[in-house]
C-alpha positions as CSV (number, residue, x, y, z in Angstrom):
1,X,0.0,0.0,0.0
2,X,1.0,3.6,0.3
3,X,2.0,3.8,3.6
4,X,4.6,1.0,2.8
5,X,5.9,3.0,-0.5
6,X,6.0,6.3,1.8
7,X,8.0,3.7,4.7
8,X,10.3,2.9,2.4
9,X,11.4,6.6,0.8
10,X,11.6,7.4,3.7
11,X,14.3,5.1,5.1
12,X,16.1,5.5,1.6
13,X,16.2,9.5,2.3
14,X,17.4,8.9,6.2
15,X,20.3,7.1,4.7
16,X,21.3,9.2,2.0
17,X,24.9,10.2,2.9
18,X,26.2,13.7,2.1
19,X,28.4,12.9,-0.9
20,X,24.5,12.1,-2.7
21,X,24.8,8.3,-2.5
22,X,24.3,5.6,-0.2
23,X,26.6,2.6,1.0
24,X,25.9,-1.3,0.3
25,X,24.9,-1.1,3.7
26,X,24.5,1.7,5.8
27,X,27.4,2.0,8.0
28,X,29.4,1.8,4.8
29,X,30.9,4.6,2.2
30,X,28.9,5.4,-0.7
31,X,28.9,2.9,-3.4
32,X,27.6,2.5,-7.2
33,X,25.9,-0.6,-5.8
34,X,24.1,0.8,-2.8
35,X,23.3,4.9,-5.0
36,X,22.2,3.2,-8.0
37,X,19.5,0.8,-6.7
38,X,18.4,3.1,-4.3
39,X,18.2,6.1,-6.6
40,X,16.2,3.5,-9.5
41,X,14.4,2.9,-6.0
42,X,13.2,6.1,-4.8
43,X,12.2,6.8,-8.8
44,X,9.8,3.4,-8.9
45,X,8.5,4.7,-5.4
46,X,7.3,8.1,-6.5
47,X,10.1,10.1,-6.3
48,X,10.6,13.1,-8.7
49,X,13.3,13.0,-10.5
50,X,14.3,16.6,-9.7
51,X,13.8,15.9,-5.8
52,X,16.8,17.0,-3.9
53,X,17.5,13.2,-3.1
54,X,17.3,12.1,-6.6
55,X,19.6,15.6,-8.2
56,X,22.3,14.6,-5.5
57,X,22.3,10.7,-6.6
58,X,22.3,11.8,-10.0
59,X,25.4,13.8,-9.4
60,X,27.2,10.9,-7.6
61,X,26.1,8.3,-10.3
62,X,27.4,10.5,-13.4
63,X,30.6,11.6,-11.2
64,X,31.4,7.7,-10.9
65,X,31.0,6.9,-14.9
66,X,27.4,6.3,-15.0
67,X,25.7,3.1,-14.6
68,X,27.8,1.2,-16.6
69,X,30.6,1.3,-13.8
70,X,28.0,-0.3,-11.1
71,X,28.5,-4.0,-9.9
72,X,26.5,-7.6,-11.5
73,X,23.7,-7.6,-9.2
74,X,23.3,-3.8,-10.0
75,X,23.7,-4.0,-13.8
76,X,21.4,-7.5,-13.3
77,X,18.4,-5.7,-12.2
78,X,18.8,-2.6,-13.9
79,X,18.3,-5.6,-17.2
80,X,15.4,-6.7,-15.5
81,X,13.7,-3.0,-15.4
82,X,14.7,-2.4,-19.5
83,X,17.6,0.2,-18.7
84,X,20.4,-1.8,-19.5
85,X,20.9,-3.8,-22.4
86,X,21.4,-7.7,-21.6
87,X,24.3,-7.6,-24.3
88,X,26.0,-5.4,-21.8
89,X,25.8,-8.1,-19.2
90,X,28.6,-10.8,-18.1
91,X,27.2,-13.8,-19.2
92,X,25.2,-16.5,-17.0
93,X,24.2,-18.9,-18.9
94,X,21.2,-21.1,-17.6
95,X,23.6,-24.1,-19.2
96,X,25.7,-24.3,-16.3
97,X,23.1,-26.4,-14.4
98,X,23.1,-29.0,-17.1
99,X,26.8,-29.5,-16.4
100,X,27.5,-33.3,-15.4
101,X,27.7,-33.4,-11.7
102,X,31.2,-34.8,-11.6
103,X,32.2,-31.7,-14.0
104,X,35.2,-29.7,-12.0
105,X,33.3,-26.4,-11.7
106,X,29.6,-27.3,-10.6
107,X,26.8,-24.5,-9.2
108,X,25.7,-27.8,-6.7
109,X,28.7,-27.1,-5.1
110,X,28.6,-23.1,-5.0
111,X,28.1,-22.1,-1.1
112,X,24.1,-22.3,-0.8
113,X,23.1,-18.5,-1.5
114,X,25.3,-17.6,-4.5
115,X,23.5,-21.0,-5.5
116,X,20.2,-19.9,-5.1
117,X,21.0,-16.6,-6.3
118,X,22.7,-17.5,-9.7
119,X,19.7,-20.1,-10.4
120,X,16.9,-17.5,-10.8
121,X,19.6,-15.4,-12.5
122,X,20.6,-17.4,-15.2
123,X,16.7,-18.7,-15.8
124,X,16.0,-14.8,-16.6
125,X,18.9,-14.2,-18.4
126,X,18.5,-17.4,-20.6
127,X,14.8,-15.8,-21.3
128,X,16.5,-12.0,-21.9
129,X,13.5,-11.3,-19.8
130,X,12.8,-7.0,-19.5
131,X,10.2,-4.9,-19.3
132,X,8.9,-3.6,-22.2
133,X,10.2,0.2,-22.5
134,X,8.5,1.3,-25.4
135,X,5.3,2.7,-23.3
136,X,6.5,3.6,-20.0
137,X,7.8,6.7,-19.8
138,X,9.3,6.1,-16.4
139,X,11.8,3.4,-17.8
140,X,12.6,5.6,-21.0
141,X,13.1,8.7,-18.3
142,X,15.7,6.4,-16.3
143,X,17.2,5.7,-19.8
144,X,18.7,9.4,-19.6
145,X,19.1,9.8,-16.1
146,X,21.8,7.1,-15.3
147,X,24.3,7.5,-18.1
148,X,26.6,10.0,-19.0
149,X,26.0,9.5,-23.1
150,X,22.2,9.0,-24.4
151,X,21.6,5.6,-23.9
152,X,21.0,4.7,-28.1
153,X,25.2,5.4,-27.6
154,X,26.4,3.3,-25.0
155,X,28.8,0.3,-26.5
156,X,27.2,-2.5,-24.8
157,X,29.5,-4.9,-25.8
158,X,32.4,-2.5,-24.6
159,X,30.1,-2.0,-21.1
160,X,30.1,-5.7,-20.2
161,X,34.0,-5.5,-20.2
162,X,33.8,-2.6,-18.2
163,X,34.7,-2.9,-14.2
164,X,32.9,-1.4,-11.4
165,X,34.0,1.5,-10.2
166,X,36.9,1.4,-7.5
167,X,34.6,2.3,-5.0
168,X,32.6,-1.1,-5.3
169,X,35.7,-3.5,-6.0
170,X,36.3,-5.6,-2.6
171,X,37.6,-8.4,-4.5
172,X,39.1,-8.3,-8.1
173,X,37.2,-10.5,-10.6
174,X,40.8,-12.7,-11.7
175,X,42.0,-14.0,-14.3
176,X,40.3,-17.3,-14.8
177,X,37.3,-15.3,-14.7
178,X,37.9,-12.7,-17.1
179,X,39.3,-15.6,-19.8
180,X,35.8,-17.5,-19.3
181,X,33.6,-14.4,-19.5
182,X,35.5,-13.8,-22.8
183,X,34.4,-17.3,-23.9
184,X,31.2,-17.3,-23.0
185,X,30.4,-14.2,-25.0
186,X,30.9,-16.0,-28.1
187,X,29.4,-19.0,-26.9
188,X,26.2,-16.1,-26.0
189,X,26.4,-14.9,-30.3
190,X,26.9,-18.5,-31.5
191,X,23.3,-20.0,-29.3
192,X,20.9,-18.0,-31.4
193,X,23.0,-19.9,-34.6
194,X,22.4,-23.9,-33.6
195,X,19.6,-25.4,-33.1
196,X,20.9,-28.1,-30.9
197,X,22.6,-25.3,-28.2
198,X,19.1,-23.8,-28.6
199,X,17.7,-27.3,-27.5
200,X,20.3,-27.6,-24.7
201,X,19.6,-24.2,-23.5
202,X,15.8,-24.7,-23.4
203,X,16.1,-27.8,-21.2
204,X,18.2,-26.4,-19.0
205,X,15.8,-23.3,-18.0
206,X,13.4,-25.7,-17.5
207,X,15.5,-27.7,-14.7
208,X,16.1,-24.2,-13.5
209,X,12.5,-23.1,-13.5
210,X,11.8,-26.7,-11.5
211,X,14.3,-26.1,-9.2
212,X,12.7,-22.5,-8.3
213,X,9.6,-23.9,-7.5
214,X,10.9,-26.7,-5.6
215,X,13.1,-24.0,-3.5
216,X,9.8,-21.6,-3.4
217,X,6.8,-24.9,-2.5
218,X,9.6,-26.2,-0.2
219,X,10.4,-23.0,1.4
220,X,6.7,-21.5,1.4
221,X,7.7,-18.9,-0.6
222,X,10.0,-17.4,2.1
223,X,13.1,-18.6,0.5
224,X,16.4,-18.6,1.9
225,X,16.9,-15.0,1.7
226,X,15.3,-11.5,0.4
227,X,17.7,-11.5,-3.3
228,X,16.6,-15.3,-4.0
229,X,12.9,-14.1,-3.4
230,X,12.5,-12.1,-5.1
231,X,13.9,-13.3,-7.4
232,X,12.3,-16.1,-7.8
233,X,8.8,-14.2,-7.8
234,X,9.9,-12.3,-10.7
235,X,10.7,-15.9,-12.5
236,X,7.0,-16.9,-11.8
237,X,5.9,-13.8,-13.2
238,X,7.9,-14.2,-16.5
239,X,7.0,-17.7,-16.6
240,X,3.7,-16.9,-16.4
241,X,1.8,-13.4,-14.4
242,X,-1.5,-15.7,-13.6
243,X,0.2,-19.0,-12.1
244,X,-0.8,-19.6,-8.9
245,X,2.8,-19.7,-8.0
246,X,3.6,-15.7,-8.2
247,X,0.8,-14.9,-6.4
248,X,1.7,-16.7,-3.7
249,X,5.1,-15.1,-3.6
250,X,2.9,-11.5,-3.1
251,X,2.1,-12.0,0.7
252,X,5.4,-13.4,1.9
253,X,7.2,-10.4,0.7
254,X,5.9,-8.8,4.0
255,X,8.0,-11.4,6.2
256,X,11.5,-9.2,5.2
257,X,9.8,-5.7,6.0
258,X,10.8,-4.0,9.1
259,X,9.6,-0.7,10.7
260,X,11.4,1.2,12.6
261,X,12.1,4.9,13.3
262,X,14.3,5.7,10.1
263,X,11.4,4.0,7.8
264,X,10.7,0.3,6.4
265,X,13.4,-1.7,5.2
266,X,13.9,-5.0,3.6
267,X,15.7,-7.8,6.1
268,X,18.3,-9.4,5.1
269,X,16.6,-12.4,6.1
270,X,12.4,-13.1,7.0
271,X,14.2,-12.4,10.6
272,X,16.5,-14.1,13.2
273,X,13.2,-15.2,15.4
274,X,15.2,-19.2,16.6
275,X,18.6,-17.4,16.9
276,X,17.2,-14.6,19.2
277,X,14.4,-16.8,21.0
278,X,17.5,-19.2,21.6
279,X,19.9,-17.5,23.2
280,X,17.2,-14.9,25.1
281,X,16.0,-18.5,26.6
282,X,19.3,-19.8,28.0
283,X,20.2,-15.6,29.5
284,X,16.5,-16.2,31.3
285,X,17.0,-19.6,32.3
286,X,20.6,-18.5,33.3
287,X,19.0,-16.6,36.6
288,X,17.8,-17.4,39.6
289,X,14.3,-16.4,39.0
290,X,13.3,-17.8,36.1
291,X,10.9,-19.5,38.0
292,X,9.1,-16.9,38.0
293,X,8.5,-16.7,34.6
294,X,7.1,-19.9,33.2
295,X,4.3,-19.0,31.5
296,X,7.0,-16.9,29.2
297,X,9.3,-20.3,29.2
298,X,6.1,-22.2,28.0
299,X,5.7,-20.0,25.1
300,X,9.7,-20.0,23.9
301,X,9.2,-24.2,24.4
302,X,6.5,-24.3,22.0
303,X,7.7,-21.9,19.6
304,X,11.7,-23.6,19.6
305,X,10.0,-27.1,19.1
306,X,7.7,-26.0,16.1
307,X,10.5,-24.5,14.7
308,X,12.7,-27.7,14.0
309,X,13.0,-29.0,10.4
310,X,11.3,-32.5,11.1
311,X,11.5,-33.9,7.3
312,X,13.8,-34.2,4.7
313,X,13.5,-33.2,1.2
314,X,14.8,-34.8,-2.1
315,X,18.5,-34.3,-1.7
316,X,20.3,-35.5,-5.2
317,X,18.4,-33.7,-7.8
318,X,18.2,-30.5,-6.5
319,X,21.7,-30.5,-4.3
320,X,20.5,-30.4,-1.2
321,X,21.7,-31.6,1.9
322,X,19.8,-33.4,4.4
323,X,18.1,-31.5,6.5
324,X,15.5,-33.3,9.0
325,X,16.6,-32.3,12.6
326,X,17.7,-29.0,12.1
327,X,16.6,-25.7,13.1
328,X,17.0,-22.7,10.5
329,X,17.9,-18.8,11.6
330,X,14.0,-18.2,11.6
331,X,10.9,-19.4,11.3
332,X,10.6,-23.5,10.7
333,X,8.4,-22.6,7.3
334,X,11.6,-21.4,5.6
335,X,13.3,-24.8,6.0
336,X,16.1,-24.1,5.3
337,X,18.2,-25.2,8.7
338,X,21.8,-23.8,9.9
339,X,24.2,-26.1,11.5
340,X,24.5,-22.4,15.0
341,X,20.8,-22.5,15.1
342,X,20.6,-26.2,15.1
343,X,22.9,-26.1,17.8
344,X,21.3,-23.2,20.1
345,X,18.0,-24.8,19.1
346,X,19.6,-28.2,20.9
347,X,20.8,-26.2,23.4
348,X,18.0,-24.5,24.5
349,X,15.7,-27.6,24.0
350,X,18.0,-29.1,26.8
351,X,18.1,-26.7,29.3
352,X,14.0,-26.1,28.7
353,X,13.8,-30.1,29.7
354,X,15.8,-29.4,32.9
355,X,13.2,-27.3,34.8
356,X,10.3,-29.3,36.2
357,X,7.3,-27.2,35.3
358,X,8.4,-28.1,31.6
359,X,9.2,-31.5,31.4
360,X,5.9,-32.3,29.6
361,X,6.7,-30.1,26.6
362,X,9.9,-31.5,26.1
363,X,11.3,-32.1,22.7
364,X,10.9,-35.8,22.1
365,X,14.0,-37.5,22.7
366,X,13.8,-38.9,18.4
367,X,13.8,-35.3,17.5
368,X,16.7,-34.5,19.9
369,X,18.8,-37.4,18.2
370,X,17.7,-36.3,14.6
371,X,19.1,-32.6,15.8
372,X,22.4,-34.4,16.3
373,X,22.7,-36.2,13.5
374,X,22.2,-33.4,11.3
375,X,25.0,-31.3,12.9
376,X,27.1,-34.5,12.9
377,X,26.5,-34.8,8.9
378,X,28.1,-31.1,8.5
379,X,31.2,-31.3,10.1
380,X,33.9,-30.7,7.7
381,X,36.9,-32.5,6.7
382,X,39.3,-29.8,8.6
383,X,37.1,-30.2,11.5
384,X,35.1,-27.2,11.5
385,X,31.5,-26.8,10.6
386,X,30.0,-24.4,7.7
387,X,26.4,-23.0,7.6
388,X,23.9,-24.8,5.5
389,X,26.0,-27.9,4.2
390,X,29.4,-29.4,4.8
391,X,31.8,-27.8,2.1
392,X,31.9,-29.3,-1.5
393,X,34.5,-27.1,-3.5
394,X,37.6,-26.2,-3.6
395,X,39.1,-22.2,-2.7
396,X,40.1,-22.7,-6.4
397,X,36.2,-21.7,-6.8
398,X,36.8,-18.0,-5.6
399,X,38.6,-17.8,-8.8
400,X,35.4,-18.3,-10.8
401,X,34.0,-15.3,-8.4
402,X,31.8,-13.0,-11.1
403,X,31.3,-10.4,-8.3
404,X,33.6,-7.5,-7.7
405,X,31.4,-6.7,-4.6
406,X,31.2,-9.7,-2.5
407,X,34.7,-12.2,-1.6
408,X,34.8,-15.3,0.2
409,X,30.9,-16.3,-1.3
410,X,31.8,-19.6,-4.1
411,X,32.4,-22.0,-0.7
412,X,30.5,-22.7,2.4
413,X,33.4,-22.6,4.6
414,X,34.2,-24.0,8.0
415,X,33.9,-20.4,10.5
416,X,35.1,-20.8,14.0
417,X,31.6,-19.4,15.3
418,X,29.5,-22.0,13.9
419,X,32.0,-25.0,15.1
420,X,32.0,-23.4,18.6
421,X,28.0,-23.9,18.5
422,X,28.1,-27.4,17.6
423,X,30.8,-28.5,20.0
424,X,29.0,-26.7,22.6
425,X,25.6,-28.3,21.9
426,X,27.6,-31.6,21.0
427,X,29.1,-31.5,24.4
428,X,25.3,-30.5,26.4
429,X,24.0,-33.5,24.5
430,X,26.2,-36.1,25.6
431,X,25.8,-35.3,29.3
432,X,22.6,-35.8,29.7
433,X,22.0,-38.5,26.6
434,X,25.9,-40.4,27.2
435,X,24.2,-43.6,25.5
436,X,24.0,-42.2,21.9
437,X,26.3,-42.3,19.5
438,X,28.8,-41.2,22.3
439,X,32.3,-42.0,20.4
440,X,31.1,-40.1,17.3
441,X,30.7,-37.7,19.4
442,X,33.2,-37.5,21.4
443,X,35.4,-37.5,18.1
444,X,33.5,-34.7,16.7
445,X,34.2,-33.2,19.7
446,X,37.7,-33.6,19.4
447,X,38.4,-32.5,15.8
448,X,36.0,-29.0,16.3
449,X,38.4,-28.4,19.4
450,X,41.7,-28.6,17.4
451,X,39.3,-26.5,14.5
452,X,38.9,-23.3,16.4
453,X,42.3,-23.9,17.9
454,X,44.2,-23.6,14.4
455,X,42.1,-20.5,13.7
456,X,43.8,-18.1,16.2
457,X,45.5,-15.6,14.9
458,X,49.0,-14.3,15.9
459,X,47.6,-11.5,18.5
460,X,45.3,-14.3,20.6
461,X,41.8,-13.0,18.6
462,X,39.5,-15.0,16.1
463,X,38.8,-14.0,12.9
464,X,34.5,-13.5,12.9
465,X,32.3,-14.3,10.0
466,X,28.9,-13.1,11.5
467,X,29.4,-10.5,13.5
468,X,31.6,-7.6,14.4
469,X,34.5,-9.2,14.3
470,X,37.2,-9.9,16.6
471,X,35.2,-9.7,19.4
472,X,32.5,-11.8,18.1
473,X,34.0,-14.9,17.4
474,X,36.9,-14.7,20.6
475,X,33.4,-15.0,22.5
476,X,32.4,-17.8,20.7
477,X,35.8,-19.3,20.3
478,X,36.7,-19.2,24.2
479,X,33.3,-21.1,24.9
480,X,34.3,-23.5,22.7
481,X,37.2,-24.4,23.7
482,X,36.0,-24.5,27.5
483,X,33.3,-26.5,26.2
484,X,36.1,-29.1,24.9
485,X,37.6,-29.2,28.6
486,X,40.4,-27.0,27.2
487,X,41.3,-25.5,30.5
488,X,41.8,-21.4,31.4
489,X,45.2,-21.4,31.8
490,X,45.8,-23.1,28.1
491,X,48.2,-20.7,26.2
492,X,45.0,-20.0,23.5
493,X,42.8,-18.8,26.1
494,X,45.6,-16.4,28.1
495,X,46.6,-15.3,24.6
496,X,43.2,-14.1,23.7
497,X,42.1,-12.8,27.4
498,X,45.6,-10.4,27.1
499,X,44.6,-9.6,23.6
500,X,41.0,-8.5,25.0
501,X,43.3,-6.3,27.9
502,X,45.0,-4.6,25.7
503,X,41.8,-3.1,23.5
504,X,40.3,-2.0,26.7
505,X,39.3,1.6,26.6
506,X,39.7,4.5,28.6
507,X,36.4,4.4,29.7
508,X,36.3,1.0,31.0
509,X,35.0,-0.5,28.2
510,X,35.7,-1.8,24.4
511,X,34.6,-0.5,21.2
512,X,34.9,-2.3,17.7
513,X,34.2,-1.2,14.2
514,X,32.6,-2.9,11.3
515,X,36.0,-2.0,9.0
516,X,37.3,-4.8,11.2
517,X,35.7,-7.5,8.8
518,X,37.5,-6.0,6.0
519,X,41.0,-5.6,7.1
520,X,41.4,-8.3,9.2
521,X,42.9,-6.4,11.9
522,X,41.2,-5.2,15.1
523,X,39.4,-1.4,14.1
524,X,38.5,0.2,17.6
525,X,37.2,3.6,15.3
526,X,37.8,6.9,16.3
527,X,38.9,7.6,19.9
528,X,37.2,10.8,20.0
529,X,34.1,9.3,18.2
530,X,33.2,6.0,19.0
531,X,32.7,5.4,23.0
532,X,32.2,2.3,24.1
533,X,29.4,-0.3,22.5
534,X,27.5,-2.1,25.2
535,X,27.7,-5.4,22.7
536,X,31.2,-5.3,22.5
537,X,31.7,-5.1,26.7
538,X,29.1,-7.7,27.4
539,X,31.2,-9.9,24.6
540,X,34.1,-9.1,26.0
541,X,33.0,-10.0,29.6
542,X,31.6,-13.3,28.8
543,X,34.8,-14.1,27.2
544,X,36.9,-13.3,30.1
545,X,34.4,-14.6,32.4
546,X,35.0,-17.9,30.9
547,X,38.0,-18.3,32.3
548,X,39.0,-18.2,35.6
549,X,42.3,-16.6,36.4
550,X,41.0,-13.7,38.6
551,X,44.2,-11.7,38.1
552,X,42.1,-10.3,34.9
């Protein structure tokens, strides 16, 4: 409705930065990625093109080369909406899922969302599916407003050669990459030519447009994220406007809004309602009164057993893993379980069966084993544990990374924050349930501990994935290793607790900034600036807490 479309400009405007554009995310610098969407954003919404908003954009976008120096996803959508030319695009061909599974460079193996992401991709760029320009004036009047030469000028073949601007390159497309998007390009003239890579192509948009609804019937339309949804609802729609399956795309959309004070935004997932509910059970259930509070504990119960994953889905066709057990980062519709949230789901499910007034809700003990199972199936090889599914290719596949944008995202890799969940909820388990599979776990155990312990950097800190940064996954990485009987006085553990020391502040407390996660070395921001974070000192005192040499 309106009040959504108004919600939404106005969280665009809020985070407009001075220079006229807007970050990838908002703590960030101003980006092509983050000022061109949002600008063709605020123009879909409503906005006037001569709005103060939009003339400062417009300023920032032309300054930077125009839109031909934005990112993939950018340039991807900006096809979709008819104001860039698919000839202008880097190719992803719809061909790569009728690759032979054995084939070195497989999408099955791609880390689960650049999977899910590439797959609608390719199905709409194997269709050259746009919206027709010719009568909308809107699209035509974004023709002119996001290049610096009229738009019937623009050398598209020239523009898909073209990098990003500097401002959006975090990784370097490399060499391997650049040599295959030259091959592909003539493989993209030569299609249109022969009838049988006509044939090929055909048949393999219509494995991709199967696999989209199985992701979408399987998912309820939530999907794994807010990109792949979307996505996918524009693939029903160019498939066909009427099916039954875009329209039930439409009222799902509403699970990734938020409101807050700076206006509606979309989520970068439908929520994080198990992860919160998870660890907001075991801080109650952590205190001496949480007697008092059963009715609350009742509810969380409920809510943490309905949320489980309690079937599998066809695994080979459609590269899944198996899932039945597990507990996803949300709501159990989405399905789509997470090898943390599984853990803090056990976790919690354990400590909830420990307090008399709720022994009758208990998660059934076949549920509880299923739960373990599922995080024993993930652990990897180097004896850590990914997200979504144990790792399946190589580092060699960053080389195939088509995004200038994003590193680290062909792999699911093995993060020290996810193995110290599952060792943690490995380790609840077998106290209380000793009699099941107790040497597999034990050995999982075992290999998770010397994971996280080859993951410490020179200075005593771990490296974080999932949150800000250092601080994050020491956290996590000292329960771990507790959790594996390492004891306090372990070199690891006094190396990290001096590391924490020595970024104390002068106010008592710690502070660390996002940059962290892109250096790789520990970013306290501006003294003057940035006091102390309350995250970041109850992080740091749960770390230090968790070991016992009172001298700290």
């Amino acid at each position: 409705g309106e009040h959504v479309k108004r919600g939404l400009c106005v969280y665009l405007r809020n985070h407009q930065q001075i220079d006229g554009g807007w970050g990838t995310h908002i703590e960030g610098a101003s980006t092509m990625f983050g000022t061109v969407l949002s600008y063709v954003s605020l123009r879909l919404l409503g906005t006037d093109k001569e709005h103060k908003s939009c003339r400062l954009a417009r300023a920032f976008i032309h300054a930077h080369g125009g839109a031909v120096r934005s990112p993939l996803w950018c340039r991807f959508w900006l096809c979709v909406l008819g104001v860039y030319e698919w000839d202008g695009l880097m190719p992803i061909p719809p061909e790569l899922w009728g690759l032979p599974r054995w084939f070195p460079f497989h999408p099955g193996n791609v880390w689960v969302h650049a999977r899910l992401v590439k797959l609608p991709m390719s199905y709409l760029y194997g269709k050259r599916y746009s919206k027709d320009a010719a009568n909308d004036t809107l699209v035509l009047s974004l023709r002119t407003e996001l290049y610096t030469c009229p738009y019937e000028r623009v050398d598209w073949a020239k523009a898909r050669q073209t990098p990003s601007a500097d401002i959006d390159c975090y990784v370097e497309v490399a060499v391997p990459m650049k040599v295959l998007i030259s091959l592909l390009s003539v493989y993209e003239r030569v299609v249109p030519h022969v009838g049988a890579l006509r044939k090929f192509r055909s048949a393999c948009m219509r494995f991709a447009m199967e696999y989209v609804h199985h992701e979408d019937a399987f998912s309820y339309y939530i999907c794994i994220g807010p990109v792949n949804k979307t996505l996918n609802m524009l693939c029903c729609f160019a498939e066909n406007p009427k099916s039954d399956e875009y329209w039930k795309h439409i009222p799902r959309l509403a699970d990734y809004l938020w409101l807050a004070e700076d206006g509606i935004k979309m989520q970068g997932e439908c929520g994080s309602q198990l992860w919160d509910t998870a660890f907001a059970c075991q801080a109650a259930l952590s205190t001496p009164i949480h007697s008092d509070y059963t009715p609350m504990l009742r509810k969380i119960q409920a809510f943490v057993n309905n949320s489980q994953v309690c079937h599998d889905v066809p695994t080979t066709k459609y590269f899944r893993h198996n899932c039945k057990g597990g507990w996803p980062f949300t709501v159990g519709d989405q399905n789509w379980p997470v090898s943390d949230c599984t853990a803090e789901g056990i976790k919690c499910s354990i400590a909830l069966a420990q307090v008399d007034a709720l022994k009758d809700g208990s998660l059934p003990y076949e549920r509880m084993c299923d739960g373990i199972d599922y995080i024993l199936s993930l652990q990897n090889r180097d004896g850590g544990w990914a997200t979504y599914e144990p790792t399946r290719g190589s580092p060699l596949y960053e080389l195939l990374n088509p995004c200038e944008s994003f590193g680290d995202i062909m792999i699911d890799y093995s993060y020290t924050e996810c193995t110290s969940a599952c060792v943690t909820a490995l380790g609840a388990f077998s106290r209380v349930r000793p009699e099941y599979r107790g040497s597999d776990i034990e050995r999982a155990i075992r290999r998770g501990r010397d994971f996280i312990l080859a993951q410490q950097m020179e200075d005593g800190s771990w490296y974080g994935s999932w949150g800000v940064c250092f601080t994050y996954a020491s956290w996590f990485a000292i329960e771990g290793l507790r959790a594996c009987g390492v004891a306090p006085s372990h070199t690891a553990i006094q190396k990290c607790v001096h590391m924490i020391l020595s970024k104390q502040r002068a106010d008592g407390g710690w502070y660390e900034s996002f940059e962290s996660c892109t250096t790789w070395k520990y970013d306290q921001g501006p003294v003057r600036e940035s006091a102390s974070r309350q995250s970041n000192v109850a992080h740091r005192l749960a770390q230090t807490d968790r070991q016992t040499d009172r001298q700290t």
